[in-house]
TIRO-204625 format. One record per atom (N, C-alpha, C, CB): atom name; x negated, y negated, z; residue in one letter; residue number from 1. Coordinates in steps of 0.05 Angstrom, whole numbers, plus 32768, in hexadecimal, padded with zeros to 4 digits. Glycine has a CB too. Layout:
REM residues N
  atomo  east  north    up  residuo  num
     CA     X      Y     Z        A  NUM
...
END
This chain:
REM residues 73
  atomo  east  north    up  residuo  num
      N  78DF   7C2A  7EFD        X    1
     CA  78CF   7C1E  7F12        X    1
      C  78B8   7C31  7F19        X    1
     CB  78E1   7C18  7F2C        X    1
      N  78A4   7C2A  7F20        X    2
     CA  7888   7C38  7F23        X    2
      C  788D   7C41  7F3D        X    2
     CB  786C   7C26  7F1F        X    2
      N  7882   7C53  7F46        X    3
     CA  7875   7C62  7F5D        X    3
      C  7864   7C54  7F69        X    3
     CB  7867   7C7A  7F57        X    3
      N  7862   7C56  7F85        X    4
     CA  784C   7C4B  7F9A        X    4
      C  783E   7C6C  7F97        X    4
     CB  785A   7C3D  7FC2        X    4
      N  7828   7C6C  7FA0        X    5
     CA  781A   7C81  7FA2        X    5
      C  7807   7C88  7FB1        X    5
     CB  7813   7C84  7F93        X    5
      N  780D   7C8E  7FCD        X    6
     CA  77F6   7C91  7FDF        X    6
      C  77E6   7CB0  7FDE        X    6
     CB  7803   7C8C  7FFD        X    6
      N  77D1   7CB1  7FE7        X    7
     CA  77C3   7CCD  7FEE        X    7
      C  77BB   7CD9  800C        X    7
     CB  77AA   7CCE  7FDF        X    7
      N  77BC   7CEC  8011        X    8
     CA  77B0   7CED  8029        X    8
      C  7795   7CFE  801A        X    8
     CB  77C5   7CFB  8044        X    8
      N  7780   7CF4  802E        X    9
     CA  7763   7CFE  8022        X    9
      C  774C   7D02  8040        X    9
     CB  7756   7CE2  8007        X    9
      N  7742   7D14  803E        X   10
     CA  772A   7D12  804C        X   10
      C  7718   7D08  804E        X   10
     CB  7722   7D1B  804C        X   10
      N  7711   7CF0  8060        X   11
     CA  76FE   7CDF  8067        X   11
      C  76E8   7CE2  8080        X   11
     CB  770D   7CCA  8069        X   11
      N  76D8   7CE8  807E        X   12
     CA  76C2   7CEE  808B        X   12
      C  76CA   7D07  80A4        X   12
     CB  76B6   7CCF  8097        X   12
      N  76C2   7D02  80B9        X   13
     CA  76D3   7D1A  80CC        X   13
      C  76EC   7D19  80CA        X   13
     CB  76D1   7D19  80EA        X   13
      N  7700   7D08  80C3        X   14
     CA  7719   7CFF  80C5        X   14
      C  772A   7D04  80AD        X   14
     CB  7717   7CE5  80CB        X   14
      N  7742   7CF1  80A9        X   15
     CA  7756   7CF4  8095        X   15
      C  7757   7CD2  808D        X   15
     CB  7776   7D04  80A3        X   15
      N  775E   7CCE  8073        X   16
     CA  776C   7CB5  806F        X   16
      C  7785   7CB7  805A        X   16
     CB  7756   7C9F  8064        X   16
      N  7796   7C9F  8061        X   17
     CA  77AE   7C9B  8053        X   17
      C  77A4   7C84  8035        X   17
     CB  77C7   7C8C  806D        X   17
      N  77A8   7C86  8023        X   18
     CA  779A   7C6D  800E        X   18
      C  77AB   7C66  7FFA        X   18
     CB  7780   7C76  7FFE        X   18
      N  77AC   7C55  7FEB        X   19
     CA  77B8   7C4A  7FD4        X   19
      C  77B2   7C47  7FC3        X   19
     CB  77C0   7C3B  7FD2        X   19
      N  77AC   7C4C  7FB1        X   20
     CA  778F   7C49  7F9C        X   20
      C  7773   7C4C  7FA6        X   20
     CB  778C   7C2C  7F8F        X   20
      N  7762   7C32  7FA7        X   21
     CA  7749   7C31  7FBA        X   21
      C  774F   7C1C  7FD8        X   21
     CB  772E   7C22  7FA4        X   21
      N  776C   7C15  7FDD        X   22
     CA  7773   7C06  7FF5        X   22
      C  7779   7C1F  800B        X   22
     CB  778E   7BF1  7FEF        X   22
      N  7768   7C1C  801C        X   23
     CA  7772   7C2F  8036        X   23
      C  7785   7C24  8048        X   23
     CB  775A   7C37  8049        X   23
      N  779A   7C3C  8052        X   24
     CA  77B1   7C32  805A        X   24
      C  77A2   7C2C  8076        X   24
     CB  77CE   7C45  8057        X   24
      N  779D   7C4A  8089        X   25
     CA  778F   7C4C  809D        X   25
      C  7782   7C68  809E        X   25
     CB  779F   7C46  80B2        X   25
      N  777D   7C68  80B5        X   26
     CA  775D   7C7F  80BE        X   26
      C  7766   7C90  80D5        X   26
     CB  773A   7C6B  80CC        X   26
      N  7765   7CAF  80D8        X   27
     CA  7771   7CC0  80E0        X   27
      C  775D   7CD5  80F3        X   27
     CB  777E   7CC9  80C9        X   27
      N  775E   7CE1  8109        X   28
     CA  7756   7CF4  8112        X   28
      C  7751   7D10  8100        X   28
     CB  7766   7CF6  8125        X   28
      N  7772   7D08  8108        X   29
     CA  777C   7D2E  80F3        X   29
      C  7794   7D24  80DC        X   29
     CB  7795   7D51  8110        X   29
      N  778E   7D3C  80CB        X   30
     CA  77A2   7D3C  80B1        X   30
      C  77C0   7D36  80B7        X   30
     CB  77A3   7D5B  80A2        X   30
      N  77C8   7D4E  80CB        X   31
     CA  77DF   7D47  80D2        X   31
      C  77ED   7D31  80DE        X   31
     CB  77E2   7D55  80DB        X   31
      N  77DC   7D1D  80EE        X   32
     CA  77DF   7CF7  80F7        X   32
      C  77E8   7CE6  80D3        X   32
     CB  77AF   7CE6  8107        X   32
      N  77C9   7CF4  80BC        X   33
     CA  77C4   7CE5  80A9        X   33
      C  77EB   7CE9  8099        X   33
     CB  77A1   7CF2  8097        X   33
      N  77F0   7D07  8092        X   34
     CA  7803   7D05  8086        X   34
      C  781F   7CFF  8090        X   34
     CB  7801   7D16  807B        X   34
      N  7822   7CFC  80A9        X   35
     CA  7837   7CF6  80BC        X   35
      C  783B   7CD2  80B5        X   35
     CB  782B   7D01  80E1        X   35
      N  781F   7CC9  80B0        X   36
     CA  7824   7CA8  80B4        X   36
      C  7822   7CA3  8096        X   36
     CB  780B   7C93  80C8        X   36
      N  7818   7CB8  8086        X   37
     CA  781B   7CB2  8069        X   37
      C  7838   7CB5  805D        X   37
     CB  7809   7CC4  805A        X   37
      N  784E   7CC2  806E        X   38
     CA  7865   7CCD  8067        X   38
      C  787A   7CB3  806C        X   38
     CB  786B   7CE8  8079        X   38
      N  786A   7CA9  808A        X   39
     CA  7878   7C91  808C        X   39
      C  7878   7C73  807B        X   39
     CB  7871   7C8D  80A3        X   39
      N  785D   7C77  8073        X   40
     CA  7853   7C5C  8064        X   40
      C  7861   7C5E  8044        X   40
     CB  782D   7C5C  8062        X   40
      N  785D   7C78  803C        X   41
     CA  7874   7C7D  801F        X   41
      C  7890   7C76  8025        X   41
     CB  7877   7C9D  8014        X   41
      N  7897   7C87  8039        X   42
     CA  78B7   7C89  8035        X   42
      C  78C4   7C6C  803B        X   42
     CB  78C5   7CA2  804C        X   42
      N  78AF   7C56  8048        X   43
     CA  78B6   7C3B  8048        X   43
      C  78B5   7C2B  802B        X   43
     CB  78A4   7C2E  805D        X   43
      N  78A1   7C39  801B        X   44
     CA  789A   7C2A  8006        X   44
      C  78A4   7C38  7FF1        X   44
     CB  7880   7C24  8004        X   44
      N  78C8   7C3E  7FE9        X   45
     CA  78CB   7C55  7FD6        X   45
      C  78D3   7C3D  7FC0        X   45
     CB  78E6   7C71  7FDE        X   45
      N  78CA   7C43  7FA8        X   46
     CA  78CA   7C63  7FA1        X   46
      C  78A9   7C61  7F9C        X   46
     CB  78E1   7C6E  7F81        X   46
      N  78A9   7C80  7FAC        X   47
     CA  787D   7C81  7FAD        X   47
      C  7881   7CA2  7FBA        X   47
     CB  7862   7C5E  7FD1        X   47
      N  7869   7CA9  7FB2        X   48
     CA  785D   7CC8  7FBB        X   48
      C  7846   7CC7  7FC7        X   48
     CB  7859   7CDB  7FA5        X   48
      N  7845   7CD9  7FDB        X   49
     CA  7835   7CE1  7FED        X   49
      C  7829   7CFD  7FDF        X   49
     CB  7844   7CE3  8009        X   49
      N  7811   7CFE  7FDE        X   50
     CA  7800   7D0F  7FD7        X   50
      C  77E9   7D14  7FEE        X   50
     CB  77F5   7D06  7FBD        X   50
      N  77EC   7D38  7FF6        X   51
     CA  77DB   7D3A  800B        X   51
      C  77C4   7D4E  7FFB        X   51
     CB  77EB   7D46  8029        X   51
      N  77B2   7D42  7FFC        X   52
     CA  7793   7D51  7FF8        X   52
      C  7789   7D68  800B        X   52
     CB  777C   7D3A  7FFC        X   52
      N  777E   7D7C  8001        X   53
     CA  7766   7D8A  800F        X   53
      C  7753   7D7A  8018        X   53
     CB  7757   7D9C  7FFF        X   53
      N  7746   7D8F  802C        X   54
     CA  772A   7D7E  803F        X   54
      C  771B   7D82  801F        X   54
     CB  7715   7D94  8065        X   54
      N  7718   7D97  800D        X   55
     CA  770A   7D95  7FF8        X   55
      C  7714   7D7F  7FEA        X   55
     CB  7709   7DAC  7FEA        X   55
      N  7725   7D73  7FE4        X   56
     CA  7730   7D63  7FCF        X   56
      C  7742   7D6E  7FBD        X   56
     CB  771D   7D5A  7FC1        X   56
      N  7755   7D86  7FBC        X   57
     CA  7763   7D90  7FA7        X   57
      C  777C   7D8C  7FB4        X   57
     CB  775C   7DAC  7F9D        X   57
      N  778C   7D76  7FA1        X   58
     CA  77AA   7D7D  7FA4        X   58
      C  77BC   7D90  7FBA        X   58
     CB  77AE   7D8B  7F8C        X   58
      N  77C5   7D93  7FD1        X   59
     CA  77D0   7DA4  7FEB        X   59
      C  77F2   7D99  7FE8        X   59
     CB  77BE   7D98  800E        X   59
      N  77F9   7D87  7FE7        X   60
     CA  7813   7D89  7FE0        X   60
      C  781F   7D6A  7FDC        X   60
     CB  7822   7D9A  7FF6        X   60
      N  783C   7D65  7FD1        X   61
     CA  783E   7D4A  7FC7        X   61
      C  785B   7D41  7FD7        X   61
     CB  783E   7D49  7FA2        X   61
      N  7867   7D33  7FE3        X   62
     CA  787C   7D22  7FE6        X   62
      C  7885   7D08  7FD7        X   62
     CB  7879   7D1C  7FFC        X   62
      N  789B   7D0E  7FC8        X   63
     CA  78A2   7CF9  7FB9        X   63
      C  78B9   7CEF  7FC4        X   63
     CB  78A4   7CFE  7F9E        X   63
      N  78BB   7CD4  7FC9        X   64
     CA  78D5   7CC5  7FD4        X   64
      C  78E4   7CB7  7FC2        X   64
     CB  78CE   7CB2  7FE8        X   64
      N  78FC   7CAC  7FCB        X   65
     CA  7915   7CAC  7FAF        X   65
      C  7914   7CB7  7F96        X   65
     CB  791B   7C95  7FA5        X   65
      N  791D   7CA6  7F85        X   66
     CA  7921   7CB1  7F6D        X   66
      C  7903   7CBB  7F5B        X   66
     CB  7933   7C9B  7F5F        X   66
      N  7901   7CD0  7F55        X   67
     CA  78E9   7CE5  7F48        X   67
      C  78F1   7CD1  7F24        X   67
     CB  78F4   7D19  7F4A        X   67
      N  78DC   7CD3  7F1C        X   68
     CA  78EA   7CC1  7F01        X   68
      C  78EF   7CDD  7EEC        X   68
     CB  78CE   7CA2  7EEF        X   68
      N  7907   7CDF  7ED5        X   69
     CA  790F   7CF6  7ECB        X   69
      C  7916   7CE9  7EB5        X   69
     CB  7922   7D07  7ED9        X   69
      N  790D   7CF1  7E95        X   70
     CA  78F7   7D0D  7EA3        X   70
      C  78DC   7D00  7EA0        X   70
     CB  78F6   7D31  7E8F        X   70
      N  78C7   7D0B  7EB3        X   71
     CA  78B0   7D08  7EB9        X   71
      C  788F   7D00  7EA1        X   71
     CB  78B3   7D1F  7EC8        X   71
      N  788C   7CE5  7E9C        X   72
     CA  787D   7CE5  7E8C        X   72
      C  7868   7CF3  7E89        X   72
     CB  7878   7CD4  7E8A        X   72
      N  7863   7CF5  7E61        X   73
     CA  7850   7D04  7E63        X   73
      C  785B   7D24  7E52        X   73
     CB  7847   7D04  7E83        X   73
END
């Protein structure tokens, strides 16, 4: 079964939660964005939460249920 895959990313002064190019919602601060991004995955498992830098580089990942093993690729 595939992964849902959200990001948290930096959007203008703010934070957003996203799904591909579908935005979940729109955030003050990071910590609101990945708090409601944690919620919106861990409802939609199996999916990972990926939190971005204000630059855009990779900051850290949450994966919910089963991780697929071993890992394609």
């Amino acid at each position: 079964m595939k992964r849902n895959e959200y990001h948290v990313v930096p959007n203008g002064g703010g934070w957003k939660v996203e799904q591909g190019s579908r935005e979940i919602g729109s955030y003050d601060t990071k910590h609101t964005a990945v708090a409601e991004g944690r919620k919106v995955a861990n409802a939609n498992e199996p999916s990972q939460l990926v939190v971005h830098t204000a630059d855009g580089k990779i900051e850290t990942e949450y994966t919910y249920k089963d991780d697929p093993f071993p890992p394609a690729g």
